[in-house]
N, CA, C and O atoms as a Tinker XYZ file with bonds, in Angstrom:
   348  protein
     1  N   -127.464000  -93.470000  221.989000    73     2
     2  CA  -128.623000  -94.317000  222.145000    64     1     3
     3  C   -128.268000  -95.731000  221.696000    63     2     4     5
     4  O   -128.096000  -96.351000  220.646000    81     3
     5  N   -128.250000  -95.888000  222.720000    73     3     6
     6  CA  -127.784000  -97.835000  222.254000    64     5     7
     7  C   -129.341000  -98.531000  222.006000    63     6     8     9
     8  O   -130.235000  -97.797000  222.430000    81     7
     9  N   -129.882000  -99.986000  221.313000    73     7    10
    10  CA  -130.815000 -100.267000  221.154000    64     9    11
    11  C   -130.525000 -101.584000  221.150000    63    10    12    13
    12  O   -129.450000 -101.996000  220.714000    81    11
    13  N   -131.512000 -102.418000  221.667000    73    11    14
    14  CA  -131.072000 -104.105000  221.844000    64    13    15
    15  C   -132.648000 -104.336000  221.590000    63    14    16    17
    16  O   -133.577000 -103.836000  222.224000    81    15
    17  N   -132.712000 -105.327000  220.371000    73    15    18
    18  CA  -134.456000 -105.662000  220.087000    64    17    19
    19  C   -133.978000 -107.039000  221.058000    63    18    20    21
    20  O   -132.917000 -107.528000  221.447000    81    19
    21  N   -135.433000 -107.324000  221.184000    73    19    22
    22  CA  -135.811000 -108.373000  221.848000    64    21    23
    23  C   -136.457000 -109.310000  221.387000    63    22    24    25
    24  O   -137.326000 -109.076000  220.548000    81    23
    25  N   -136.173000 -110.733000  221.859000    73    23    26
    26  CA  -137.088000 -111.628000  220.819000    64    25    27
    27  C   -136.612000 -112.073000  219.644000    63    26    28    29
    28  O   -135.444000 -112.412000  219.454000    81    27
    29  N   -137.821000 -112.089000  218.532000    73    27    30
    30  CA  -137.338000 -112.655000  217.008000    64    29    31
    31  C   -137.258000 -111.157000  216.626000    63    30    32    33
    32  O   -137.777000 -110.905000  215.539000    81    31
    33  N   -136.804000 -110.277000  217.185000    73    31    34
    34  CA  -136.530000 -108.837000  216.111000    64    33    35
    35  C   -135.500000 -108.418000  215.942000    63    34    36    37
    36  O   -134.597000 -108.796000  216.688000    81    35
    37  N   -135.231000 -107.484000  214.907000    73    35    38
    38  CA  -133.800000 -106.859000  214.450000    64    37    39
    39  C   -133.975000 -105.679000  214.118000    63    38    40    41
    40  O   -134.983000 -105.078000  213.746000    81    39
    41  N   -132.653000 -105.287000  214.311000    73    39    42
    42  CA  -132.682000 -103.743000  214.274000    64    41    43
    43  C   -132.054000 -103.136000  213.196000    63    42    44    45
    44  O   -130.894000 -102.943000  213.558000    81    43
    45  N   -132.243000 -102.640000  211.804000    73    43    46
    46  CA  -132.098000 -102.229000  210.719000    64    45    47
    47  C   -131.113000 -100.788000  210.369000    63    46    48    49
    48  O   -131.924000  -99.947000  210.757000    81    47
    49  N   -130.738000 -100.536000  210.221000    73    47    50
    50  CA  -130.327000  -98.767000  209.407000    64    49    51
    51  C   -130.917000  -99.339000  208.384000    63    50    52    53
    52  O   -130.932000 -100.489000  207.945000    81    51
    53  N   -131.588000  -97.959000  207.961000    73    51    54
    54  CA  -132.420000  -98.058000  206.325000    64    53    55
    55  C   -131.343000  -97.479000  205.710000    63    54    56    57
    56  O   -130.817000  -96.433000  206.090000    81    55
    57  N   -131.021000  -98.100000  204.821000    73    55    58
    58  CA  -130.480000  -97.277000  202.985000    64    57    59
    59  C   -131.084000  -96.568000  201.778000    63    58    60    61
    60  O   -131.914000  -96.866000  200.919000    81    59
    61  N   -130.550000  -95.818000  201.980000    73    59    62
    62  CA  -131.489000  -95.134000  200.750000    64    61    63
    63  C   -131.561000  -95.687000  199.523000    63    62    64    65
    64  O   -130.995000  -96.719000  199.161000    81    63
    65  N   -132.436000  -94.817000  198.734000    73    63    66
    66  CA  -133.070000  -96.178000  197.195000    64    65    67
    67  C   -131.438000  -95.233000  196.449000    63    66    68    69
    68  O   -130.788000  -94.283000  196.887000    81    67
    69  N   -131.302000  -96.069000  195.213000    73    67    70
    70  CA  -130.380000  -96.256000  194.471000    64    69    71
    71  C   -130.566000  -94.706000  193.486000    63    70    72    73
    72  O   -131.546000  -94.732000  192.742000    81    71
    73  N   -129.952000  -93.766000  193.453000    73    71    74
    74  CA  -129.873000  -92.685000  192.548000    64    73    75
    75  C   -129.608000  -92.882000  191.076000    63    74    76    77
    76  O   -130.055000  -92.274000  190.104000    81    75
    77  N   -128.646000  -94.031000  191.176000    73    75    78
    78  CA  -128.576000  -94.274000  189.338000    64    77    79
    79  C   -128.072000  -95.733000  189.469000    63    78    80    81
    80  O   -127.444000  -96.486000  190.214000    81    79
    81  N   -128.690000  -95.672000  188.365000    73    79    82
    82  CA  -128.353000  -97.511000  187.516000    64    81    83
    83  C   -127.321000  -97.706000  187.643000    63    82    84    85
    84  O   -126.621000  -96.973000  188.341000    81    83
    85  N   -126.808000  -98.862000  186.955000    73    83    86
    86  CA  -125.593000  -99.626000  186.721000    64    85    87
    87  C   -125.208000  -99.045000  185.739000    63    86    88    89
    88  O   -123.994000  -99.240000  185.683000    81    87
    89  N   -125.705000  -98.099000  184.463000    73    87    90
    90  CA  -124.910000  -97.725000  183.615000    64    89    91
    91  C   -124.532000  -96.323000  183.941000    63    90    92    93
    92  O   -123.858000  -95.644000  183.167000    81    91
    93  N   -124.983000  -95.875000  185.127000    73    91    94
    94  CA  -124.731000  -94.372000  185.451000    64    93    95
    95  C   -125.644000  -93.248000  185.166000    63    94    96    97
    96  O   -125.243000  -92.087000  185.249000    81    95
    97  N   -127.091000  -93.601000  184.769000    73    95    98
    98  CA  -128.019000  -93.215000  184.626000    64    97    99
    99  C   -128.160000  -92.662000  185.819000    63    98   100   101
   100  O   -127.903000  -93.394000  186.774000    81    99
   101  N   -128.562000  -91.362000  186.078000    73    99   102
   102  CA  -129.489000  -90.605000  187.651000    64   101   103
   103  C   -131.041000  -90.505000  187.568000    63   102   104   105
   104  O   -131.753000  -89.840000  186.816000    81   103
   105  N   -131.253000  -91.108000  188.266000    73   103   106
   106  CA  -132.899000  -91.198000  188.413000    64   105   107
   107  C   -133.444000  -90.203000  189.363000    63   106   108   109
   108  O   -133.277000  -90.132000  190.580000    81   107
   109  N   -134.342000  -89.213000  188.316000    73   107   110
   110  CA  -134.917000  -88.593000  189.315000    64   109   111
   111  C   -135.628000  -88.596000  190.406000    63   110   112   113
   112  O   -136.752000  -89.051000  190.192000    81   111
   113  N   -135.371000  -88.139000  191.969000    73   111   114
   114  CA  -136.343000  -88.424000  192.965000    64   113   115
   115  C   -137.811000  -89.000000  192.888000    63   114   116   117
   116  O   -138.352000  -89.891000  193.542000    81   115
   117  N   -138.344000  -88.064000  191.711000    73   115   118
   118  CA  -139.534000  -88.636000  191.579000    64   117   119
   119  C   -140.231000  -89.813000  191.188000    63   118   120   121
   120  O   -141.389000  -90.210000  191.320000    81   119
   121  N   -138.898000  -90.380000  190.524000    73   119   122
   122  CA  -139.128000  -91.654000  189.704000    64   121   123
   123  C   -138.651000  -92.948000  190.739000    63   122   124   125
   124  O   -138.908000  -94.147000  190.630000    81   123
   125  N   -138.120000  -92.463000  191.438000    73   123   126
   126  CA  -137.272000  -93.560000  192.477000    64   125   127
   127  C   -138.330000  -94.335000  193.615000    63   126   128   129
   128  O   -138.841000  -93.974000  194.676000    81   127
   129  N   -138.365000  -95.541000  192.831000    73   127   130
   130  CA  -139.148000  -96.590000  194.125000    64   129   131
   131  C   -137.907000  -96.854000  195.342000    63   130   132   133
   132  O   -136.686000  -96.701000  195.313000    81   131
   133  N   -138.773000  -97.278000  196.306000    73   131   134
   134  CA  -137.846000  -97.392000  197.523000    64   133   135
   135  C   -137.639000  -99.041000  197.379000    63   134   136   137
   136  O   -138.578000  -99.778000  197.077000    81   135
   137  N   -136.507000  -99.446000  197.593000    73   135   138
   138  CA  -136.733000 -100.837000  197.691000    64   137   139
   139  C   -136.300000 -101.770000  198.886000    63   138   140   141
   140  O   -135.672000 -102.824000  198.793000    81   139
   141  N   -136.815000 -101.098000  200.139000    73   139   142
   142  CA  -137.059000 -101.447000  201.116000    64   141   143
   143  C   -135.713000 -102.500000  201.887000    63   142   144   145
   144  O   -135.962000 -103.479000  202.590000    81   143
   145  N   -134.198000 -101.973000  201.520000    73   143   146
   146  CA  -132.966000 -102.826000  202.135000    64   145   147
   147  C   -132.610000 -101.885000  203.203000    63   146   148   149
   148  O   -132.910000 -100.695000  203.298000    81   147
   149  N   -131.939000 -102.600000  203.967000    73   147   150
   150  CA  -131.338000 -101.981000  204.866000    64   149   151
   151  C   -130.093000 -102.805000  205.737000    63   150   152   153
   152  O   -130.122000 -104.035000  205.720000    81   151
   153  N   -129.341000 -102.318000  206.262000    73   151   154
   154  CA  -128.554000 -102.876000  206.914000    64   153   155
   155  C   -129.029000 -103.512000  208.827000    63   154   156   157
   156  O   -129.569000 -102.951000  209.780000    81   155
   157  N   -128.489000 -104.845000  208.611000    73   155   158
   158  CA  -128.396000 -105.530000  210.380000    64   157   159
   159  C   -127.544000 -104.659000  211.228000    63   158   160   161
   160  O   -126.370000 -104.523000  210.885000    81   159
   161  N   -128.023000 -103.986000  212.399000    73   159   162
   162  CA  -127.185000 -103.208000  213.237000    64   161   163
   163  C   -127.042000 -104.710000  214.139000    63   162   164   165
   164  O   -126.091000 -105.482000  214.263000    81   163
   165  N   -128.388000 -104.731000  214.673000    73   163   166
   166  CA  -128.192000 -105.887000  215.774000    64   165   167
   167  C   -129.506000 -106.374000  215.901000    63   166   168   169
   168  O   -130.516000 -105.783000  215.521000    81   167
   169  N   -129.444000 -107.734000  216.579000    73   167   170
   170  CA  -130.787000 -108.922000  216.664000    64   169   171
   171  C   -130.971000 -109.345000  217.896000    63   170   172   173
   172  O   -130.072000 -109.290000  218.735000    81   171
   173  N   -132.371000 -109.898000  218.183000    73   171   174
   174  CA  -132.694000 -110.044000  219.253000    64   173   175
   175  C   -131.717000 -111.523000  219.603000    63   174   176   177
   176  O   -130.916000 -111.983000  218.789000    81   175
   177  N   -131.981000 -112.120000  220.972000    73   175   178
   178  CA  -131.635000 -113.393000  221.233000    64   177   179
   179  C   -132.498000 -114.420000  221.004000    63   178   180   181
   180  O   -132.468000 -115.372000  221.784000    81   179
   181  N   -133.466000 -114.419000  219.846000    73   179   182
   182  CA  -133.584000 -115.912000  219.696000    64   181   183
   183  C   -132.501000 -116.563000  219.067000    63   182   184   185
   184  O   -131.459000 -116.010000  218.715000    81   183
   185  N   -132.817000 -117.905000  218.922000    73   183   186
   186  CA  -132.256000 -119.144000  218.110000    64   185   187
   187  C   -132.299000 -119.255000  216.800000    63   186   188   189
   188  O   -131.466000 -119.793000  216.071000    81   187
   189  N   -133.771000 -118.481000  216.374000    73   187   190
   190  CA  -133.749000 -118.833000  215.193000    64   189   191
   191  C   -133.232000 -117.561000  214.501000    63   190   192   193
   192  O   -132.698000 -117.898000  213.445000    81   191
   193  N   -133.190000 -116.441000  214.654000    73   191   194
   194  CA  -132.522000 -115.513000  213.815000    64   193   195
   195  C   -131.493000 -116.118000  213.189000    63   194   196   197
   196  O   -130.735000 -116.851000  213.823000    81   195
   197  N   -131.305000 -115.841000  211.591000    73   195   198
   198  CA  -130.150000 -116.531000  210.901000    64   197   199
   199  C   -129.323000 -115.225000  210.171000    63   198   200   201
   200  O   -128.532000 -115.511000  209.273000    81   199
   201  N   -129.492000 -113.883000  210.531000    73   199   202
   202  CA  -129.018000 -113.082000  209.919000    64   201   203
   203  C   -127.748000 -112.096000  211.312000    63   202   204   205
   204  O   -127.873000 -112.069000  212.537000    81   203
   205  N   -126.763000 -111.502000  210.518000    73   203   206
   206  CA  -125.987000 -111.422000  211.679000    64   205   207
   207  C   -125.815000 -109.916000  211.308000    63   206   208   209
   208  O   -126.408000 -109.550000  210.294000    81   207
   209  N   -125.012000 -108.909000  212.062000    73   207   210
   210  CA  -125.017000 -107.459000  212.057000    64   209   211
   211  C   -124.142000 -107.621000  211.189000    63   210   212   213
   212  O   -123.233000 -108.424000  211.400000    81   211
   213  N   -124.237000 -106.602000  209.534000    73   211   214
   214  CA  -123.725000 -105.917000  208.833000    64   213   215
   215  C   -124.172000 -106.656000  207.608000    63   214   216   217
   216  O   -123.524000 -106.414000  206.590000    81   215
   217  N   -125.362000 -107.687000  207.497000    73   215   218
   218  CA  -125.588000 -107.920000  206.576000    64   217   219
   219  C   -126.726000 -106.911000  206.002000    63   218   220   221
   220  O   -127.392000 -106.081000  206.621000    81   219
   221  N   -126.738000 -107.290000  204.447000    73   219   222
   222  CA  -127.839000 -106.064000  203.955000    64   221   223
   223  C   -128.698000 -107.266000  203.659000    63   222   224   225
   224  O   -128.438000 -108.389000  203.228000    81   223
   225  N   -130.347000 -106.369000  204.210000    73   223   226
   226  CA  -131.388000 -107.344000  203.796000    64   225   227
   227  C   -132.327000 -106.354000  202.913000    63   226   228   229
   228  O   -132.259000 -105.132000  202.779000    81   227
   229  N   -133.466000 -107.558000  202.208000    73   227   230
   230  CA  -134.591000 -106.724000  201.859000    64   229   231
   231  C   -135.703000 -107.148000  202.784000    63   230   232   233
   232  O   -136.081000 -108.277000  203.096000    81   231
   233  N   -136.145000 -105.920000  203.153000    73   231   234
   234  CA  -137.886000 -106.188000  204.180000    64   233   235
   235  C   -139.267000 -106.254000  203.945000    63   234   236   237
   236  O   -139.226000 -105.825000  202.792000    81   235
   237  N   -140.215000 -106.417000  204.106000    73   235   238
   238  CA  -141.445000 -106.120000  203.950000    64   237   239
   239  C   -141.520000 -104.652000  203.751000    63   238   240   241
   240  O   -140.567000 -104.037000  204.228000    81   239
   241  N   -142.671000 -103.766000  203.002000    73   239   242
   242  CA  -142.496000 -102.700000  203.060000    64   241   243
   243  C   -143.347000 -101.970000  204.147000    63   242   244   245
   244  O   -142.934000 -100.892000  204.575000    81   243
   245  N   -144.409000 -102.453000  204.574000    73   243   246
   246  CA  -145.212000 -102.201000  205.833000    64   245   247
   247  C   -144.502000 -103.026000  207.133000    63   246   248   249
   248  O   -145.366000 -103.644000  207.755000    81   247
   249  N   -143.358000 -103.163000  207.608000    73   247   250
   250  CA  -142.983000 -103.664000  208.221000    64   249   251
   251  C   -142.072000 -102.838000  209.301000    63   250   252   253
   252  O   -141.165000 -102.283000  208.682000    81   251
   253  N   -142.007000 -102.584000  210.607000    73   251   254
   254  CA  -142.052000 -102.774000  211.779000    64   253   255
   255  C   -142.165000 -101.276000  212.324000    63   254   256   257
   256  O   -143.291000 -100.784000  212.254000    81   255
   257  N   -141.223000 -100.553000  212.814000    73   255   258
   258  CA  -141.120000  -99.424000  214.195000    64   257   259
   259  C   -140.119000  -98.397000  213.422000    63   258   260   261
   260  O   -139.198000  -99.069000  212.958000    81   259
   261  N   -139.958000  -97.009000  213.110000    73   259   262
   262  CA  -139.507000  -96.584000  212.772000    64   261   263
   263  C   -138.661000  -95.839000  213.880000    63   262   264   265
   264  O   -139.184000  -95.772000  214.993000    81   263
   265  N   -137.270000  -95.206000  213.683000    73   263   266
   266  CA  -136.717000  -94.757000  214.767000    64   265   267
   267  C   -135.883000  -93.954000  214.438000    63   266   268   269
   268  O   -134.896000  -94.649000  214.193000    81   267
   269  N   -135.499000  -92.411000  214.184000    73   267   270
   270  CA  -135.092000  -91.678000  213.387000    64   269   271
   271  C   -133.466000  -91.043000  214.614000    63   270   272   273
   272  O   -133.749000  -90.482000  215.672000    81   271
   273  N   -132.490000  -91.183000  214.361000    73   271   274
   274  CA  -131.388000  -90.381000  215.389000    64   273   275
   275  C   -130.202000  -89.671000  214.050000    63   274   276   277
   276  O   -129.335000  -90.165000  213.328000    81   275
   277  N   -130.864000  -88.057000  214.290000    73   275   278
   278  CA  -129.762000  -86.867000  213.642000    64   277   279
   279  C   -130.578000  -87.225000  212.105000    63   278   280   281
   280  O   -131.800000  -87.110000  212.012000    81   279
   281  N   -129.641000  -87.702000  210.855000    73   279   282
   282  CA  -130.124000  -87.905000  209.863000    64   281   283
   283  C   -130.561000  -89.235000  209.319000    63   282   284   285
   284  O   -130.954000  -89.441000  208.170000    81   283
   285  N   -130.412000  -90.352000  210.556000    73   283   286
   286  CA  -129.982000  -91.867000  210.000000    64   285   287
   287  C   -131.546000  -92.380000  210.459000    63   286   288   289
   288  O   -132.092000  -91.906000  211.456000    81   287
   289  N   -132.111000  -93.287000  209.700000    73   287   290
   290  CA  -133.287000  -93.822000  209.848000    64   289   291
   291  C   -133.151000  -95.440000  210.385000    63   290   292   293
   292  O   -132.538000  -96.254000  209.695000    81   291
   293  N   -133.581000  -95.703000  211.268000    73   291   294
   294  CA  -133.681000  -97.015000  211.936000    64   293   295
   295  C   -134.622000  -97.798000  211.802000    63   294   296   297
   296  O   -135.312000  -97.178000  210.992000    81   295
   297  N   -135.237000  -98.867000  212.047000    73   295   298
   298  CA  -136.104000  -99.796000  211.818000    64   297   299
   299  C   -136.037000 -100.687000  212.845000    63   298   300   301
   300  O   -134.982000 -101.193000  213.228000    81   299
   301  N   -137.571000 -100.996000  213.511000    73   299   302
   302  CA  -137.083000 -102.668000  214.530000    64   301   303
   303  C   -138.267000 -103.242000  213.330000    63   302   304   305
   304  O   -139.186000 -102.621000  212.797000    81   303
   305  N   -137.872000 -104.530000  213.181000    73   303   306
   306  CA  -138.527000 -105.205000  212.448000    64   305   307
   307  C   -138.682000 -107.099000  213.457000    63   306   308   309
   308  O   -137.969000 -107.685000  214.271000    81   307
   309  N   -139.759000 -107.349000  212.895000    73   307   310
   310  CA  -139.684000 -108.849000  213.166000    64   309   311
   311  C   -138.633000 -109.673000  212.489000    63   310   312   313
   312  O   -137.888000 -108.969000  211.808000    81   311
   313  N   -138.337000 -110.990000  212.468000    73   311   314
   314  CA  -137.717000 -111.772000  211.737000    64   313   315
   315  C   -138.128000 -111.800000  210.793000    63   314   316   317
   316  O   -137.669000 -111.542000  209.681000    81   315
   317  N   -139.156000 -112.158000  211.168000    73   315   318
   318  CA  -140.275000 -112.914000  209.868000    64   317   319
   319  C   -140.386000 -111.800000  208.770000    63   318   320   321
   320  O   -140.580000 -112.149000  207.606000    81   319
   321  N   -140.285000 -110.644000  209.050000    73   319   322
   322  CA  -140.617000 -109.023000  207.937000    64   321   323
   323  C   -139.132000 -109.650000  206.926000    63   322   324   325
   324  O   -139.492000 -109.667000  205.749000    81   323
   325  N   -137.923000 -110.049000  207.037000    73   323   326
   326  CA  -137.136000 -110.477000  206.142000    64   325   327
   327  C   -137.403000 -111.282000  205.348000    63   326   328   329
   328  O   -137.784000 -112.429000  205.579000    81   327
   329  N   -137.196000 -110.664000  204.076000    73   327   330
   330  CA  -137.473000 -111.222000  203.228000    64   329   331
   331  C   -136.211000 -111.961000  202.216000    63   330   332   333
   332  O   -136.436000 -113.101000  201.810000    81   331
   333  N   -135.094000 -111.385000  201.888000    73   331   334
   334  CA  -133.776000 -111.781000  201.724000    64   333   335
   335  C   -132.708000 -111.844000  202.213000    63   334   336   337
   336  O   -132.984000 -112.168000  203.368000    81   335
   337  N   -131.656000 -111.763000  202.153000    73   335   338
   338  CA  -130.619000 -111.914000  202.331000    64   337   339
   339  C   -129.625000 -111.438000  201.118000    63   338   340   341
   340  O   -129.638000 -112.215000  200.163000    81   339
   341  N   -128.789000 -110.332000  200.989000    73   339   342
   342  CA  -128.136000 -109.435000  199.999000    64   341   343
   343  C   -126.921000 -110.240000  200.075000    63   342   344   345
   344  O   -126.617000 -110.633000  201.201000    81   343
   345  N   -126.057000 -110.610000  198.957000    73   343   346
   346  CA  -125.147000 -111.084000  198.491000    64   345   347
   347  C   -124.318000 -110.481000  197.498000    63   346   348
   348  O   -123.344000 -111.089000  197.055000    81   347
């Protein structure tokens, strides 16, 4: 399944939330907020998109189209649903 958003949208793989801290702490499922990053697969053709495939972003959390293939979770999102840029 190939996928090409259109427009100001992009197309996400979601990441899962973080299992343990930085000191190696495991956080139980239950305790684990999601914190809504995911990886750029690919973007529509506008101009203004400034993010390119394989960067990790953070999104809005009510934000766009969900799209599920085997175990991997997808996302089309607007531009505008970006909220960072991961460094």
């Amino acid at each position: 399944m190939n996928i090409k958003p259109l427009g100001e949208r992009v197309l996400l793989k979601v990441l899962p939330a973080e299992e343990k801290t930085e000191a190696g702490i495991i956080i139980p499922a239950t305790a684990q907020e999601k914190t809504n990053q995911g990886e750029v697969i690919s973007v529509g053709e506008s101009e203004n998109i400034k993010v390119k495939p394989g960067q990790k972003v953070i999104y809005d959390k009510y934000a766009g189209t969900q799209l599920k293939k085997g175990d991997q979770e997808y996302l089309i999102i607007s531009y505008s649903d970006i909220l960072a840029i991961l460094q």
